[in-house]
C-alpha positions in Angstrom: 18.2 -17.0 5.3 21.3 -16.7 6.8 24.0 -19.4 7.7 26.7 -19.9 10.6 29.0 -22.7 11.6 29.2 -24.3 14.7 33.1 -24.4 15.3 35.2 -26.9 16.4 36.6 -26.4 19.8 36.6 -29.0 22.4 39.6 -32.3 22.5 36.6 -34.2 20.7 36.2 -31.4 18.0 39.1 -32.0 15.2 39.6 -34.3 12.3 41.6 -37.0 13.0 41.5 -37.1 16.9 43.5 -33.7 17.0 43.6 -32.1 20.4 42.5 -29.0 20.6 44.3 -26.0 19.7 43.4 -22.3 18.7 45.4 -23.0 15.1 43.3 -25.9 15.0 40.0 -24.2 15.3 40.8 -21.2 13.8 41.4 -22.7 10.2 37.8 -23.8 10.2 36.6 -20.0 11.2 38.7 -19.2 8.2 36.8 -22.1 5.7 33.5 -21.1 6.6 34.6 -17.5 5.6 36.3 -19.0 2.7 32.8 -21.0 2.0 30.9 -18.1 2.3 29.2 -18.5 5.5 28.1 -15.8 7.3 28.8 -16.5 11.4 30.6 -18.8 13.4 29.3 -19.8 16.6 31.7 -21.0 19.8 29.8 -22.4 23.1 31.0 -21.2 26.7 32.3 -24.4 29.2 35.6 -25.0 31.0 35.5 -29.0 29.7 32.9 -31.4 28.6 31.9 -34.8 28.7 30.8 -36.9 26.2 28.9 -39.6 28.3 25.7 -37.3 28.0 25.9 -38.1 24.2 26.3 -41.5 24.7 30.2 -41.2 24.5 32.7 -42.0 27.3 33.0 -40.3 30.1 36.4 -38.3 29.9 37.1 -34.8 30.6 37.3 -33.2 27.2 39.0 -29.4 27.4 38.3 -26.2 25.7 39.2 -23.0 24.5 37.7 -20.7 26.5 34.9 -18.2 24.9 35.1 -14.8 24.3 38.7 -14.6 24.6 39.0 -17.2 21.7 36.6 -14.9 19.4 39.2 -12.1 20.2 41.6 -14.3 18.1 38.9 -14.7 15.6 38.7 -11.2 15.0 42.2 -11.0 14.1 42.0 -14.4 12.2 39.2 -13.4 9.7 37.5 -10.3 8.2 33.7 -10.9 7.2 32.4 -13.4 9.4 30.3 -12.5 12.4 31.4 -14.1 15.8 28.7 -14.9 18.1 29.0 -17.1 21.6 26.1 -19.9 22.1 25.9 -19.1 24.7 27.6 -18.1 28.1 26.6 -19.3 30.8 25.6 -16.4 33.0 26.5 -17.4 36.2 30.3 -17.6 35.3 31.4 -13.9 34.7 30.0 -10.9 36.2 28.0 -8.8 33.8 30.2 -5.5 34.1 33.2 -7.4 33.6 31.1 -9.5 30.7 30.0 -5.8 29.3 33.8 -4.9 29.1 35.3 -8.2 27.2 32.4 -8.5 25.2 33.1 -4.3 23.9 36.8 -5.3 23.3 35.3 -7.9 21.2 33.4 -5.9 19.1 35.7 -3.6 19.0 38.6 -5.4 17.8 36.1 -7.2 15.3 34.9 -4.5 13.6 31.5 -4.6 15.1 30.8 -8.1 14.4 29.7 -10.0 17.6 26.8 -12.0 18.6 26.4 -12.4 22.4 24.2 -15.2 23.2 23.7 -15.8 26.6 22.1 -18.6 28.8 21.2 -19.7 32.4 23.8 -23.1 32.2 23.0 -26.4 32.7 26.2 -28.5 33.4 26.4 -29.1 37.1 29.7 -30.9 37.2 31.7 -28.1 36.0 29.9 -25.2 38.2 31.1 -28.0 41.2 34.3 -28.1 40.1 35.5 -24.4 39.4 34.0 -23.5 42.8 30.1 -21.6 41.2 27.4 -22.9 43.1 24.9 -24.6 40.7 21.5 -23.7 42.7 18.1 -24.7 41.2 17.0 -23.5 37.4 15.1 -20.6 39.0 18.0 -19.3 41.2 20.2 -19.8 37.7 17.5 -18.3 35.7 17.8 -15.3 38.4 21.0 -14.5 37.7 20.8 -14.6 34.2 17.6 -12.3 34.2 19.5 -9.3 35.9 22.4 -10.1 33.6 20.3 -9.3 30.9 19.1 -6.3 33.0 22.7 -5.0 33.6 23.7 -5.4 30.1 21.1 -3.6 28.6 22.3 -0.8 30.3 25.7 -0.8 30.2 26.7 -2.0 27.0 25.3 0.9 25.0 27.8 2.8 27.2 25.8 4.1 30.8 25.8 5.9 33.0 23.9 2.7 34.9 22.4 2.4 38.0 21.1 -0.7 39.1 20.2 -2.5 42.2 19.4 -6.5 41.6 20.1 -9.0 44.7 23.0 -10.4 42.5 24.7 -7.3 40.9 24.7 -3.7 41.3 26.0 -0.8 39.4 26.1 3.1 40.4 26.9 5.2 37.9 29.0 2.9 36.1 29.6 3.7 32.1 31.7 1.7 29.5 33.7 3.6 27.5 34.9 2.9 24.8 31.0 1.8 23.6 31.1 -0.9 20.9 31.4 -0.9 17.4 27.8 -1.5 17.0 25.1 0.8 18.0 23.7 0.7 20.3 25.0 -2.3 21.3 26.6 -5.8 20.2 23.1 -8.5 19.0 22.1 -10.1 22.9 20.3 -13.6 21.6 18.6 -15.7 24.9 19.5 -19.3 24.1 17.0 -21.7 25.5 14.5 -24.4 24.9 11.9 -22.2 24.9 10.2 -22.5 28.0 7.7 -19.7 28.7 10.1 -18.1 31.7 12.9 -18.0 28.9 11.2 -16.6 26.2 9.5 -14.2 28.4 12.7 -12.7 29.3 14.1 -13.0 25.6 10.9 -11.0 25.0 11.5 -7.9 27.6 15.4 -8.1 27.3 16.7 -9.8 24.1 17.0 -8.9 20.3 16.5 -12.7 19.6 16.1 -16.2 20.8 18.2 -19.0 19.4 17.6 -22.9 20.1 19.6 -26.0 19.5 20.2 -28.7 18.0 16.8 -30.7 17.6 13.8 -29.6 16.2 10.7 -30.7 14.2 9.1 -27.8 12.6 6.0 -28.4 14.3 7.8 -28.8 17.9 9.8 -25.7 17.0 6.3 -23.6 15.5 4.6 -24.2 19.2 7.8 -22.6 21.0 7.7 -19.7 18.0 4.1 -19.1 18.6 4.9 -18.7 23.1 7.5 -16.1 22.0 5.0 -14.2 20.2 2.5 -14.4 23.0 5.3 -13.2 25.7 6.1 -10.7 23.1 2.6 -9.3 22.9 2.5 -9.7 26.9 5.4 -7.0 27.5 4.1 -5.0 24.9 6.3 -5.6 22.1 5.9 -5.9 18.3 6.2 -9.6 18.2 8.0 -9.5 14.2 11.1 -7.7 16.2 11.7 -11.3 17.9 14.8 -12.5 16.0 15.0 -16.1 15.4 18.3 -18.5 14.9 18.3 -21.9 15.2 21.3 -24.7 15.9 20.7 -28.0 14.2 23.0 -31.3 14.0 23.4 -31.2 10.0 24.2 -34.1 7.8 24.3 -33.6 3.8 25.0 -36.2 1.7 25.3 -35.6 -2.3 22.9 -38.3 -2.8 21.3 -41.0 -1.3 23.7 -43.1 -1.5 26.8 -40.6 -0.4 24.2 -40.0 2.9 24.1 -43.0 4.0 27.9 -43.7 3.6 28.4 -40.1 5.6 25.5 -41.5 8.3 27.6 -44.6 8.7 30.9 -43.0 8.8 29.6 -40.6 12.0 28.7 -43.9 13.7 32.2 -45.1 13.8 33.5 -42.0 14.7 32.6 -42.4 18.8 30.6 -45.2 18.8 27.3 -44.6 21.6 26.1 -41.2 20.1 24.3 -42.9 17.2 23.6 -46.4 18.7 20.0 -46.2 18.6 19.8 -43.9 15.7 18.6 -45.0 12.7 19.2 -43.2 9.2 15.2 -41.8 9.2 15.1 -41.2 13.0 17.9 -38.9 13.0 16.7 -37.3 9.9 12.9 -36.6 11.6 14.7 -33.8 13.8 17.9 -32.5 12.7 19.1 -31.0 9.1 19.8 -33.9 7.7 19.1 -35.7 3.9 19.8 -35.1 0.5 20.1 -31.3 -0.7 16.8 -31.1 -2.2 15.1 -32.8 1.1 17.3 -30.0 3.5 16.0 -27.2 1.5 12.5 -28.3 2.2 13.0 -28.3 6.1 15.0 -25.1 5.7 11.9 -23.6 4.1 9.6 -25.1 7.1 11.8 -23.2 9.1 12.1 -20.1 7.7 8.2 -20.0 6.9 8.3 -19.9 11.0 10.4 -16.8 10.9 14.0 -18.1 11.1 16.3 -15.8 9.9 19.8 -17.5 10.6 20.8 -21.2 11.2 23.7 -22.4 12.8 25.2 -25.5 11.0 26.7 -28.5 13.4 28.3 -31.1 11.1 27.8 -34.1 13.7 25.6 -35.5 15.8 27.2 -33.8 19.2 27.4 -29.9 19.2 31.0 -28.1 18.4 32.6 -31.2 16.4 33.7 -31.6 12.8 34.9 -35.0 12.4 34.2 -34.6 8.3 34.9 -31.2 7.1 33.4 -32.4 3.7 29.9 -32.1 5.2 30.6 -28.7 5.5 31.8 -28.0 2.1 28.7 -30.0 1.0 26.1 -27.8 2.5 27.9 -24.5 1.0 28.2 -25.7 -2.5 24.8 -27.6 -2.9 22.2 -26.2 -0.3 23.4 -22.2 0.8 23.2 -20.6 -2.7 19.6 -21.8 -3.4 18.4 -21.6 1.2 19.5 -17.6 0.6 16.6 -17.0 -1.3 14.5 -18.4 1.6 
């Protein structure tokens, strides 16, 4: 099993109530390569709000995707780079086909492109995208997958969707990878996502809770939809994002459990210790491993680590350090 870190990247994200900053993030690209990870993982919005977690309800900015994993490339050397995921509906997918090339090119062939259908309304209102219904979004994001699969690998494509069309078009220079940079649908899993992860994606990636048995129902739809567009289920990738907690001990989890309560008070007011624990990577190392061998019994091959209990924050770097040094070396063998 492989293992990726969810970066820090909004004005909630850094230690210590630091506002965001590409230095800021970048360090903690360059400590999970340091730590041995093997990905780092940035989402794709123009601000957030934290009163969906139970926060309050301020505008929190961001760096903005995939021209933030440029700087990545430059910034480290091993670590693969991956998006989770754009939102389809914000770039047009020649242009996306382009930036996401220079990406892999200036990497060293090392991006991920996951991609989605979007879900927050508020900023589609306010930087002028209409939002639509989930079908209309879903749409779009179908013959983005369509246009992509063409175009990355370097065209000529020719395609005529209602949303987008190409005649002739080709992208040269083609990316570092061949054919193509990793495309990875992220979704819940409904049977309209993973049946377009299964006719146009190399894998479908999740977040960030899941029981095993909740998560082995969604597996086992993705097989189906495989075997429905006549594909060899096995070539399905799976990753999965999970809020992570590791404490040393019992004692040292509770204290880190505790601590992330204080640190925005509302995400974890009606958490307990256990009921967090039922669906997220959290416990001692001995009781992570055994959820990370549920998982990868279920065909996971790569999860994504988020140190907190909201997405893209790392208010305790420690936690980090703790799953590398106690839980990584022995999960690899899973």
């Amino acid at each position: 099993m492989r293992f990726g870190l969810a970066l820090p990247h909004y004005d909630f994200s850094l230690p210590g109530g630091e506002r965001i900053s590409f230095d800021g993030m970048a360090r903690f690209a360059q400590m999970a390569e340091r730590l041995e990870f093997d990905s780092a993982w940035v989402s794709d919005h123009f601000f957030l709000s934290l009163a969906r977690y139970g926060g309050p309800p301020d505008l929190q900015g961001s760096l903005e995707a995939l021209t933030t994993l440029g700087g990545l490339a430059a910034a480290t050397e091993r670590l693969r780079l991956g998006t989770l995921g754009l939102a389809a509906p914000f770039r047009r997918p020649a242009v996306l086909a382009k930036a996401a090339t220079a990406v892999d090119l200036l990497s060293g062939g090392r991006l991920d492109l996951g991609i989605g259908a979007g879900w927050y309304e508020d900023e589609f209102r306010a930087f002028g995208y209409g939002f639509g219904t989930v079908g209309e979004r879903f749409a779009v994001l179908e013959e983005t997958l369509e246009v992509l699969g063409q175009l990355l690998p370097g065209g000529p494509a020719t395609f005529r969707g209602k949303h987008f069309q190409l005649r002739e078009a080709f992208n040269h220079p083609v990316p570092a990878q061949t054919p193509r940079p990793p495309i990875w649908l992220g979704a819940k899993g409904g049977d309209r996502s993973v049946g377009l992860a299964a006719l146009h994606a190399d894998g479908w990636n999740t977040v960030w809770r899941w029981t095993p048995e909740a998560y082995a129902d969604r597996v086992r739809r993705a097989r189906e939809a495989c075997d429905e567009a006549g594909r060899d289920p096995r070539s399905l990738r799976l990753s999965l994002g999970m809020y992570t907690v590791v404490g040393e001990d019992h004692d040292d989890l509770v204290a880190r459990f505790r601590s992330l309560q204080s640190w925005m008070p509302g995400a974890l007011d009606r958490e307990t210790l256990e009921s967090f624990m039922s669906d997220t990577l959290t416990g001692t190392p001995d009781q992570v491993l055994e959820r990370l061998a549920q998982f990868a019994e279920l065909g996971v091959e790569e999860v994504i680590v988020a140190p907190a209990p909201i997405p893209f924050a790392l208010p305790d770097p420690s936690i980090v350090e703790v799953f590398a040094e106690a839980v990584m070396p022995k999960a690899r063998e899973l």
